[in-house]
ROTIKOL-986188 format. One record per atom (N, C-alpha, C): residue number from 0; residue in one letter; chain; atom name; x, y negated, z negated. Coordinates in nm, 3 decimals, decimal comma, padded with zeros to 5 digits. Example, Ala and Ser with C-alpha at 12.3 -4.5 7.8 and 13.67 -1.06 7.14 Angstrom:
0 A A N 01,319 00,569 -00,780
0 A A CA 01,230 00,450 -00,780
0 A A C 01,320 00,330 -00,780
1 S A N 01,285 00,225 -00,708
1 S A CA 01,367 00,106 -00,714
1 S A C 01,290 -00,003 -00,787
***
This chain:
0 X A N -13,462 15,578 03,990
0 X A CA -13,414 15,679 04,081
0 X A C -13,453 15,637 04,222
1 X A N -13,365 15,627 04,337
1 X A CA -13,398 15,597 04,443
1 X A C -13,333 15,721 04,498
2 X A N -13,430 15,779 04,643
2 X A CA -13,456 15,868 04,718
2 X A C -13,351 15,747 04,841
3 X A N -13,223 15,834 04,911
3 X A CA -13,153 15,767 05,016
3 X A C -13,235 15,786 05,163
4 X A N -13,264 15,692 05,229
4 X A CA -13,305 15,759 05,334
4 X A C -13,250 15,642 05,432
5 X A N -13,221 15,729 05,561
5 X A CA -13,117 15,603 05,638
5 X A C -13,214 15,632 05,786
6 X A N -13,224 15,471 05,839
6 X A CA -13,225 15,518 06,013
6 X A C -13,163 15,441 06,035
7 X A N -13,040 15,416 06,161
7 X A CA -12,952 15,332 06,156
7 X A C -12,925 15,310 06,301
8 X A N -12,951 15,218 06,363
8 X A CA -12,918 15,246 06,576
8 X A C -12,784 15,161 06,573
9 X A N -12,688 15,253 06,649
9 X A CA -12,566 15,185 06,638
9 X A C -12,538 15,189 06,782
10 X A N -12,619 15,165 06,864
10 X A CA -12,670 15,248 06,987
10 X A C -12,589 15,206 07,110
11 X A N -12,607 15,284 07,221
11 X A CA -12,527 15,312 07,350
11 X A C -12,630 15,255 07,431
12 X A N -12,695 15,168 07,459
12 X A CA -12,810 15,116 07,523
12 X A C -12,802 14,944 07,527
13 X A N -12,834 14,896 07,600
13 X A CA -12,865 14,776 07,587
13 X A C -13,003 14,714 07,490
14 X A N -12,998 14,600 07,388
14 X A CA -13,141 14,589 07,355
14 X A C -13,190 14,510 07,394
15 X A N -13,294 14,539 07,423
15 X A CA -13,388 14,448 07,529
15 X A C -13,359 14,387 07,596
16 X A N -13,329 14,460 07,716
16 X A CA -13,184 14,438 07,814
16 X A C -13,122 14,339 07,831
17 X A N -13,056 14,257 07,743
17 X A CA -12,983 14,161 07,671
17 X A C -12,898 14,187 07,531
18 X A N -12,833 14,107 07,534
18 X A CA -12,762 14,125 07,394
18 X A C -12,679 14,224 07,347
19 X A N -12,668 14,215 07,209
19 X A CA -12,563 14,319 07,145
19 X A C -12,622 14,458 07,167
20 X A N -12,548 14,546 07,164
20 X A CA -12,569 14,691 07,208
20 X A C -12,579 14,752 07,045
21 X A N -12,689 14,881 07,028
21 X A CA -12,654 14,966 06,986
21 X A C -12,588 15,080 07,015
22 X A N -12,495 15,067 06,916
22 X A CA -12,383 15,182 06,984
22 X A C -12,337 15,275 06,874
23 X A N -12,461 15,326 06,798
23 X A CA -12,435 15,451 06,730
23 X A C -12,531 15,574 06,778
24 X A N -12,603 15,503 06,864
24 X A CA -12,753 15,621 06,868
24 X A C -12,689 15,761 06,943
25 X A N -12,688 15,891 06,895
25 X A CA -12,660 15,990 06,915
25 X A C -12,512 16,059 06,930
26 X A N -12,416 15,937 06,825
26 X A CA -12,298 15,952 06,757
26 X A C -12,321 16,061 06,706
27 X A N -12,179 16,130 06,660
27 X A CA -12,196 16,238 06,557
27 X A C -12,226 16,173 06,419
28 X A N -12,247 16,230 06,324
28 X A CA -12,291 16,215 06,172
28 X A C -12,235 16,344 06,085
29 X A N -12,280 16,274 05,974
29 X A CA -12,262 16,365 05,867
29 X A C -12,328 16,335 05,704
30 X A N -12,385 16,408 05,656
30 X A CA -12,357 16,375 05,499
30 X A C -12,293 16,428 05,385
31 X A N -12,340 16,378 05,297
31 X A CA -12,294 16,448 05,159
31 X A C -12,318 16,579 05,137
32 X A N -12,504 16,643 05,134
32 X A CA -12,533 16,765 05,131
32 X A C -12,685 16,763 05,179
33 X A N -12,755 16,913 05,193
33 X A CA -12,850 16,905 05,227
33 X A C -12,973 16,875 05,142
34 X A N -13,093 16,850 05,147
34 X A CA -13,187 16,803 05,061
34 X A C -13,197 16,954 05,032
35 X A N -13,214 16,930 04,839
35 X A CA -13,230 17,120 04,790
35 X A C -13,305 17,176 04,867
36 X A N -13,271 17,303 04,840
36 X A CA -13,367 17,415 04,883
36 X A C -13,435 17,370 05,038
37 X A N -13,350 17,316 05,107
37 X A CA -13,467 17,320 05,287
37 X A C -13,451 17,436 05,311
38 X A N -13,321 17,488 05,292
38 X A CA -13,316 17,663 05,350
38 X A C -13,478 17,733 05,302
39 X A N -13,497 17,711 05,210
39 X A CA -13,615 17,836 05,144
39 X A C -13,732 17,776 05,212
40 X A N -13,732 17,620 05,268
40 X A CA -13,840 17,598 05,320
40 X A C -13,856 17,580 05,446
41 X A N -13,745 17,552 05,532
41 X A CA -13,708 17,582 05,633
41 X A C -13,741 17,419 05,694
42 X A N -13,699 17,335 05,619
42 X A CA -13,712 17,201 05,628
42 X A C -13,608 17,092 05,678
43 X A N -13,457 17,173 05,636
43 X A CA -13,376 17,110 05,652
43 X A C -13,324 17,061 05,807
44 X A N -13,354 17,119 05,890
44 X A CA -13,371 17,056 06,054
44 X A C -13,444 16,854 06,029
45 X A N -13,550 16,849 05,901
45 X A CA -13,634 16,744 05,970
45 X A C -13,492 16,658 05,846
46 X A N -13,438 16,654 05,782
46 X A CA -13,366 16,548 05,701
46 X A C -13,208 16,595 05,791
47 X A N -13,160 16,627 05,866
47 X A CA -13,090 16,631 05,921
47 X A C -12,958 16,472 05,934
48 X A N -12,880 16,458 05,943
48 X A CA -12,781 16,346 05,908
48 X A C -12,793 16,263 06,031
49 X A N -12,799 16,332 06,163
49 X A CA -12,804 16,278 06,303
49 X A C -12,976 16,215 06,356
50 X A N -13,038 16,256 06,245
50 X A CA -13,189 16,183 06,268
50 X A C -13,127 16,018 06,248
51 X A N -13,030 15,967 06,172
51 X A CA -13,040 15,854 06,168
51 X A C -13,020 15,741 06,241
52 X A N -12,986 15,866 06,367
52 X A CA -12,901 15,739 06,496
52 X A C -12,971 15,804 06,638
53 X A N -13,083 15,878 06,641
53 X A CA -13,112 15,941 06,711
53 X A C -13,215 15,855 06,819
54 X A N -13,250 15,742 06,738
54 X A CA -13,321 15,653 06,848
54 X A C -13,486 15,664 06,788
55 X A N -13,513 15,764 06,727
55 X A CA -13,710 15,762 06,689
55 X A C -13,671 15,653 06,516
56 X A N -13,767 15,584 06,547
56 X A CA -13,803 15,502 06,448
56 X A C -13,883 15,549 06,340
57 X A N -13,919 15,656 06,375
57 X A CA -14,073 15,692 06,259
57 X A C -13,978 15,875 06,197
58 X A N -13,909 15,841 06,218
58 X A CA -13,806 15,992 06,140
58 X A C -13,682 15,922 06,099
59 X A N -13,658 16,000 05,961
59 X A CA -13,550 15,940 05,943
59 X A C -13,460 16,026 05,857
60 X A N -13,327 16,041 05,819
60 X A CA -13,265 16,098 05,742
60 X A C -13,271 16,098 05,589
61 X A N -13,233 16,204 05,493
61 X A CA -13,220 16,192 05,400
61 X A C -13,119 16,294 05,305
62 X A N -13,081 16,256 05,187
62 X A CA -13,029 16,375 05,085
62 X A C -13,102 16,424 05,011
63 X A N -13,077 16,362 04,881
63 X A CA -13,168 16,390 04,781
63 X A C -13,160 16,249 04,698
64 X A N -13,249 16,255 04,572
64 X A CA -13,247 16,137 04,492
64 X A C -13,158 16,096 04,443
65 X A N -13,134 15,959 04,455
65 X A CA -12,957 15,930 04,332
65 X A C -12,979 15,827 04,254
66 X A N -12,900 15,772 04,172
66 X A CA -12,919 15,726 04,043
66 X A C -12,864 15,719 03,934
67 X A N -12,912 15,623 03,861
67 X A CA -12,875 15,640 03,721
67 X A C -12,945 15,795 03,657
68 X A N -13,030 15,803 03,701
68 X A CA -13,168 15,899 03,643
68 X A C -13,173 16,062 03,745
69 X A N -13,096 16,034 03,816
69 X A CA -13,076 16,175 03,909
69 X A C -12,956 16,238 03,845
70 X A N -12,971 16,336 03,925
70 X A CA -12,834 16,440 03,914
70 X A C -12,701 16,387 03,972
71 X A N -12,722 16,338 04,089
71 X A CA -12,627 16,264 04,187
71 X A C -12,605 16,142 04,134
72 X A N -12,498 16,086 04,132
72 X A CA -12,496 15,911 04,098
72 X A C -12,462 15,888 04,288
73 X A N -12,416 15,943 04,389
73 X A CA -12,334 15,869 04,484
73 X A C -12,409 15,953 04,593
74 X A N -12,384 15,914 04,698
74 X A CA -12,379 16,011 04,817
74 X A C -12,296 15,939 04,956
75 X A N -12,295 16,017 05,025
75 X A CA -12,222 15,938 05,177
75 X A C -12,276 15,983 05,304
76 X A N -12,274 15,908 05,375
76 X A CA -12,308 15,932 05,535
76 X A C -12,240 15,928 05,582
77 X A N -12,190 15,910 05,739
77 X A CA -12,120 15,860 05,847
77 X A C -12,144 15,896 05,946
78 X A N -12,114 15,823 06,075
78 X A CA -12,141 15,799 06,218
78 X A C -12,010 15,776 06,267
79 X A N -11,961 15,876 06,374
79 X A CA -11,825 15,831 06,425
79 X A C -11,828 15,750 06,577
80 X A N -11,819 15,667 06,568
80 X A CA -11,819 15,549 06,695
80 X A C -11,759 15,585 06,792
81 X A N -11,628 15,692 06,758
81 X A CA -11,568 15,762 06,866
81 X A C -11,437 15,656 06,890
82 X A N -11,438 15,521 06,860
82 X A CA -11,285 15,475 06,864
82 X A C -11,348 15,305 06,798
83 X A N -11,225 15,238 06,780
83 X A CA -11,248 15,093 06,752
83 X A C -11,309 15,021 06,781
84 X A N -11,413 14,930 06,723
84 X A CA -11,473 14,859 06,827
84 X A C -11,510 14,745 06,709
85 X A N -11,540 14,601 06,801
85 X A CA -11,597 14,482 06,722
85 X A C -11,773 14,532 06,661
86 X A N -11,788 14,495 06,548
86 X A CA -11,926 14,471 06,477
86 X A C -11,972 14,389 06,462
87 X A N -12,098 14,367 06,464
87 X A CA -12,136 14,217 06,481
87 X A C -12,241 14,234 06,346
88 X A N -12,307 14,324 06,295
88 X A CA -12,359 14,355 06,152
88 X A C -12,363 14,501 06,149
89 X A N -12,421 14,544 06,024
89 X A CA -12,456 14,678 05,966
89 X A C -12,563 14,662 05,840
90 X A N -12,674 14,750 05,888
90 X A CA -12,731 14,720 05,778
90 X A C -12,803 14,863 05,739
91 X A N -12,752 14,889 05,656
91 X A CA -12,841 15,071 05,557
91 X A C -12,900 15,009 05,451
92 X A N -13,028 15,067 05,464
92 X A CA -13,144 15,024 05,327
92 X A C -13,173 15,178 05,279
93 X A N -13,181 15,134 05,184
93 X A CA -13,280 15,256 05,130
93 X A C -13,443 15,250 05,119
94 X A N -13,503 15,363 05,191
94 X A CA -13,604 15,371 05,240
94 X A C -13,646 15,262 05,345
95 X A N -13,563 15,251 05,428
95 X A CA -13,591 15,157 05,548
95 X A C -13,536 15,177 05,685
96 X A N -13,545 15,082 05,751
96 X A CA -13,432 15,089 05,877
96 X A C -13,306 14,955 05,890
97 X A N -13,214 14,995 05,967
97 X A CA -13,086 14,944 06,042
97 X A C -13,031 14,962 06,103
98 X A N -12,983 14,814 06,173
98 X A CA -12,898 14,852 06,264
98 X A C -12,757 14,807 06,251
99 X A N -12,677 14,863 06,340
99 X A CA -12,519 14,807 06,372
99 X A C -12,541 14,784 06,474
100 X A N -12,503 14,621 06,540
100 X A CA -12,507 14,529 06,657
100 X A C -12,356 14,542 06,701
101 X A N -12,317 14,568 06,792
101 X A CA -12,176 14,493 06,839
101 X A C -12,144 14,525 06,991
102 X A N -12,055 14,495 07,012
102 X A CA -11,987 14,494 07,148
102 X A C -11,952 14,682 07,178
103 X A N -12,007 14,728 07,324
103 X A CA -11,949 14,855 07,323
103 X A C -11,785 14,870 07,339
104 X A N -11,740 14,800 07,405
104 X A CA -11,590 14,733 07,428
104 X A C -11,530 14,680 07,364
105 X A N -11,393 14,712 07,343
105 X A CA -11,349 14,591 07,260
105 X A C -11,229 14,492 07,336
106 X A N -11,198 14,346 07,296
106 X A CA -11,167 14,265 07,364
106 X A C -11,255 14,153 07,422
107 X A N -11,409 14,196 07,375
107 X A CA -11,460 14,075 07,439
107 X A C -11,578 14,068 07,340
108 X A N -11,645 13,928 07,305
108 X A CA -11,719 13,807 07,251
108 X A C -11,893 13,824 07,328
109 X A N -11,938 13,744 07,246
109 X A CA -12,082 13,686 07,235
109 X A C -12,193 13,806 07,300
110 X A N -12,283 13,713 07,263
110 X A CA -12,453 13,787 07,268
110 X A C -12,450 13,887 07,360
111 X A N -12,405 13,880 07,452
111 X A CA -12,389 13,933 07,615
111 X A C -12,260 14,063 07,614
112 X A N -12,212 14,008 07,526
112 X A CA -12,051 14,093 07,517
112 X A C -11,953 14,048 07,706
113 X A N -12,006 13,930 07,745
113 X A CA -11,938 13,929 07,830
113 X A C -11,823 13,791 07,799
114 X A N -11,786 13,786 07,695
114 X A CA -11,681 13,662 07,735
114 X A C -11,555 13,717 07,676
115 X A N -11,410 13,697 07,771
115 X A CA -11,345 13,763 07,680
115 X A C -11,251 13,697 07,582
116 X A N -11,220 13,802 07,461
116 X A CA -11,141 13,762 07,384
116 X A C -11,006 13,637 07,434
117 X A N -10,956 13,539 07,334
117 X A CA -10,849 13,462 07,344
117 X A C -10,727 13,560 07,414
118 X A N -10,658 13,532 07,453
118 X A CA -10,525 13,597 07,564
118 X A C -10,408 13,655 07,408
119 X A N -10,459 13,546 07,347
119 X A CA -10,307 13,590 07,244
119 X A C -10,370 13,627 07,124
120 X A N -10,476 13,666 07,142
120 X A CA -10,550 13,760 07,005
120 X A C -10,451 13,883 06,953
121 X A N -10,463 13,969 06,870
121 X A CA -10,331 14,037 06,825
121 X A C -10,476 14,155 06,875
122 X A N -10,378 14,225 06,982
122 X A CA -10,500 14,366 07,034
122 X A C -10,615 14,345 07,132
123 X A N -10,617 14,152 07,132
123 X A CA -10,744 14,099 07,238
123 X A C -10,884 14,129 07,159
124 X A N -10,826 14,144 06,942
124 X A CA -10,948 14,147 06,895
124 X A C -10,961 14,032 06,830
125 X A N -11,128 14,001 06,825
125 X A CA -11,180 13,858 06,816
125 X A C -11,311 13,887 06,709
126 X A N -11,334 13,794 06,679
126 X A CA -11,532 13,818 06,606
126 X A C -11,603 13,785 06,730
127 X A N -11,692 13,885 06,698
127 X A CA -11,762 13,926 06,782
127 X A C -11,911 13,781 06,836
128 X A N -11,888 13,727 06,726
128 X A CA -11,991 13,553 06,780
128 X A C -11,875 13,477 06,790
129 X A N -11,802 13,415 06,741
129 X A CA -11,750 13,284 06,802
129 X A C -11,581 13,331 06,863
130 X A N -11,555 13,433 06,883
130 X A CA -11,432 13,459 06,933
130 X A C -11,336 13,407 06,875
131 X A N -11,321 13,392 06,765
131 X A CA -11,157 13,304 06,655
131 X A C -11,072 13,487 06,693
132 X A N -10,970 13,491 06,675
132 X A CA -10,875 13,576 06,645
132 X A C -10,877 13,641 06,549
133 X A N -10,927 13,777 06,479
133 X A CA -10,862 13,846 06,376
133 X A C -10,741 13,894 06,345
134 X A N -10,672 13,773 06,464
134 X A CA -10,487 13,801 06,412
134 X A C -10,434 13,735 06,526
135 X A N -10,340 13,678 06,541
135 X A CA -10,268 13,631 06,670
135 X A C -10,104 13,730 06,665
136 X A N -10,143 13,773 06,852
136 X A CA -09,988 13,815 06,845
136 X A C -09,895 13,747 06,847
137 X A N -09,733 13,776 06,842
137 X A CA -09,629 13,721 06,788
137 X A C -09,594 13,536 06,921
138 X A N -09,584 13,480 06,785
138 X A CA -09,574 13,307 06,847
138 X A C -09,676 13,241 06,880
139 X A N -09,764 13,287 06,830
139 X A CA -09,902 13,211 06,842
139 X A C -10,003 13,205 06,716
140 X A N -10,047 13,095 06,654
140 X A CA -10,143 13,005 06,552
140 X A C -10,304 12,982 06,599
141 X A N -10,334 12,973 06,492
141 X A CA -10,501 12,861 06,522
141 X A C -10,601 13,008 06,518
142 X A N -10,703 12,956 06,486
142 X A CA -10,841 13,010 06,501
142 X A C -10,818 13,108 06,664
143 X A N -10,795 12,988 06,765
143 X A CA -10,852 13,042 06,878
143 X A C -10,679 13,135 06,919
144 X A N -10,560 13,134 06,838
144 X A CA -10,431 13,186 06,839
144 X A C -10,383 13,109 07,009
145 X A N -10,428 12,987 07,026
145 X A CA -10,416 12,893 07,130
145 X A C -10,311 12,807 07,087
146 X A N -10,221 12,787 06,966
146 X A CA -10,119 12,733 06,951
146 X A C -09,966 12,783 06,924
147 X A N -09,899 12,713 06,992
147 X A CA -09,739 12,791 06,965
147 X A C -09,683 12,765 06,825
148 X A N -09,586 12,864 06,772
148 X A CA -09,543 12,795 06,673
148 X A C -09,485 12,665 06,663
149 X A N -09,462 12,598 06,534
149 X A CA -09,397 12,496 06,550
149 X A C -09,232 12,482 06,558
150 X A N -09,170 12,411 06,623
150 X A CA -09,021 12,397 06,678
150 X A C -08,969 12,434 06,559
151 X A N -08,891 12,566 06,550
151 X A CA -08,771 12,600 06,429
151 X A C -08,828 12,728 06,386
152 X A N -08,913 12,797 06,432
152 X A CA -09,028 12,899 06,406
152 X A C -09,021 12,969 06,496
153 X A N -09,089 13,121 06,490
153 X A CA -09,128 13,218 06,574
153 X A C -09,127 13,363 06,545
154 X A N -09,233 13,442 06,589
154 X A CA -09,262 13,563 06,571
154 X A C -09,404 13,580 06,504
155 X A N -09,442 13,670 06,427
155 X A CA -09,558 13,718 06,407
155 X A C -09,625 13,576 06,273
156 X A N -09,688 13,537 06,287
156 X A CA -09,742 13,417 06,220
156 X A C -09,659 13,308 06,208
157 X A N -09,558 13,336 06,293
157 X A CA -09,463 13,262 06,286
157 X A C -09,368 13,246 06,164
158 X A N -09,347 13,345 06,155
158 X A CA -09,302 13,342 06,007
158 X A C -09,149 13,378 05,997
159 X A N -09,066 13,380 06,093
159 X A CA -08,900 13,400 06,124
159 X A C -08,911 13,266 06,164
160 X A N -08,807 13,242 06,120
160 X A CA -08,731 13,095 06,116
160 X A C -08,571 13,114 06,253
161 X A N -08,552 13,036 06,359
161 X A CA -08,484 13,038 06,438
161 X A C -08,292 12,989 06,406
162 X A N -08,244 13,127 06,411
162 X A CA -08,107 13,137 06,318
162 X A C -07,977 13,063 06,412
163 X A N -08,084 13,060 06,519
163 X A CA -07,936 13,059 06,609
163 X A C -07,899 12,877 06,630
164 X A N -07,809 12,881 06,774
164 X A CA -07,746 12,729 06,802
164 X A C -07,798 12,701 06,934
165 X A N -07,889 12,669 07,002
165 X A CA -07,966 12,687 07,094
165 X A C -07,855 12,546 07,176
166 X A N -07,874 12,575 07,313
166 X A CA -07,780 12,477 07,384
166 X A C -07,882 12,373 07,381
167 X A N -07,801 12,209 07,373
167 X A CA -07,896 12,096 07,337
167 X A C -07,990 12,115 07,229
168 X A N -07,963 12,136 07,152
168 X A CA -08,043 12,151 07,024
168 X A C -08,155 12,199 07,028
169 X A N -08,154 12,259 07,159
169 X A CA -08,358 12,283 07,174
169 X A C -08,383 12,380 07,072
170 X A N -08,499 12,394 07,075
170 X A CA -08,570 12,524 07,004
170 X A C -08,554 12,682 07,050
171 X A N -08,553 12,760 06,977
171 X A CA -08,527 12,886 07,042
171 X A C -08,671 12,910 07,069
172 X A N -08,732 13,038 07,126
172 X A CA -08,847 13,072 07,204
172 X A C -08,937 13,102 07,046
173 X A N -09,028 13,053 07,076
173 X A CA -09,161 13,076 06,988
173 X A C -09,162 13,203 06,955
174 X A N -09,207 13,291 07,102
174 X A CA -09,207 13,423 07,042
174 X A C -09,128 13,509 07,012
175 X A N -08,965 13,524 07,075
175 X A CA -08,866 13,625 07,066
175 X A C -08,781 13,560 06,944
176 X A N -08,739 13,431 06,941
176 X A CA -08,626 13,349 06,888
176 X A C -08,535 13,391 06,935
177 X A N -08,523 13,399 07,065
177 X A CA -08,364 13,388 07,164
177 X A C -08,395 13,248 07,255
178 X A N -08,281 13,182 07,302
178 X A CA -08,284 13,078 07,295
178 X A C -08,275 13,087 07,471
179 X A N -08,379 13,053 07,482
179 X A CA -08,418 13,025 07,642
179 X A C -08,290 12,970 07,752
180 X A N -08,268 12,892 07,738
180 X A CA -08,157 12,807 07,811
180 X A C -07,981 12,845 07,774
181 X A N -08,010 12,952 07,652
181 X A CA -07,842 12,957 07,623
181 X A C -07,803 12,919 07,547
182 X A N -07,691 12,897 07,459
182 X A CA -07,607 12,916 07,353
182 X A C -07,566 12,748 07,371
183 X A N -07,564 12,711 07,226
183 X A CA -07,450 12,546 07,211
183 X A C -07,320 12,621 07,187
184 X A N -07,227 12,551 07,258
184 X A CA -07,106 12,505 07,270
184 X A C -07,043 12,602 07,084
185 X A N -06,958 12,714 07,143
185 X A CA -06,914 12,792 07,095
185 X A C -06,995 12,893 07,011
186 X A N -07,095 12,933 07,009
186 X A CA -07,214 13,006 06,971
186 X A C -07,248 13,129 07,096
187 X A N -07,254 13,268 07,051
187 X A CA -07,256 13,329 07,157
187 X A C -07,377 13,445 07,057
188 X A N -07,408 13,546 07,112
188 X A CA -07,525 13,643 07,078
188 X A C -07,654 13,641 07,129
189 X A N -07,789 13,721 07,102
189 X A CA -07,877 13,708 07,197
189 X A C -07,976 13,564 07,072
190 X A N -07,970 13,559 06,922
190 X A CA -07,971 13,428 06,887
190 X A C -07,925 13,343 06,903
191 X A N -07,792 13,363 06,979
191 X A CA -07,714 13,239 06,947
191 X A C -07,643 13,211 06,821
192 X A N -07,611 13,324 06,688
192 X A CA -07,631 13,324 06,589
192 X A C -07,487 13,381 06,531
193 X A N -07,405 13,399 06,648
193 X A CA -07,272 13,472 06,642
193 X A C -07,165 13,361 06,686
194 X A N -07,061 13,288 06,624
194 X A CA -06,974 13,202 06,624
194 X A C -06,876 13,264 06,702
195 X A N -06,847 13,214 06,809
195 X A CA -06,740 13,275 06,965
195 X A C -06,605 13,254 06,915
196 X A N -06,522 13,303 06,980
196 X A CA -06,378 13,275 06,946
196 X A C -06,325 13,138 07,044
197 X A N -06,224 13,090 06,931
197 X A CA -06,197 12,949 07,015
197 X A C -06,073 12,934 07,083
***
């Protein structure tokens, strides 16, 4: 039977005025339920859900016991961040402490949170240590989403194939697949993809 008990800084502060931010400390919260009977003891203020992000180290939240051997098999917490943001870890122990490290912003990289995300990241979101892309927007490849598709390609992973008759055989555009320069010789539409009258 393990007793849940969480302290967790997800905090709005700088730590040690450097580095990744905690950016949960004095988020809203919530749990599952209250530890029995605090009403009758008038206890339930000190296991409270928001002790866990509140910033004191030596208090901490709790429910009740769970387990194979308890009443409860499960329980849940949560902390609302208030909108999207990069994570850089999370860590809930039971009977211990953790934290969530990350960027208060999102769009930007490393220890500092000052470098920013790749230009063609999908949203300008990145991992939060080495800045690779958790997606590239449309016509752009690679880790760093620093490459165009390849000639005959374009759109979101590049994954539309270019239908049209591009003038001089060029390639149509990476990202739209309309053909930059114009239509070959009897080919008309915004692909190029519509056969003109002769």
């Amino acid at each position: 039977m393990h007793t849940l008990v969480f302290l967790i800084h997800v905090a709005v502060g700088l730590i040690s005025s450097s580095g990744y931010q905690i950016i949960s400390q004095n988020k809203e919260t919530d749990q599952a339920k209250e530890v029995p009977k605090c009403q009758e003891t008038g206890t339930c203020q000190q296991y409270q859900s928001s002790r866990a992000v509140d910033g004191y180290i030596n208090r901490c939240t709790r429910t009740a016991p769970i387990g194979t051997l308890a009443p409860d098999k499960w329980t849940w917490w949560y902390v609302d961040l208030e909108k999207v943001l990069s994570i850089y870890s999370i860590e809930i122990q039971f009977k211990g402490y953790g934290e969530q490290n990350g960027c208060r912003e999102s769009g930007v990289y490393g220890y500092n949170c000052d470098v920013p995300c790749p230009n063609n990241c999908q949203e300008l979101r990145c991992d939060i240590v080495n800045g690779t892309c958790l997606g590239c927007t449309a016509g752009w490849v690679g880790e760093f989403c620093n490459e165009s598709c390849p000639a005959g390609y374009y759109g979101l992973r590049c994954g539309s194939t270019c239908t049209g008759h591009c003038s001089d055989n060029l390639s149509c555009n990476h990202i739209t697949g309309q053909c930059d320069y114009g239509c070959g010789n009897g080919w008309t539409g915004t692909h190029c993809n519509t056969l003109g009258s002769v």
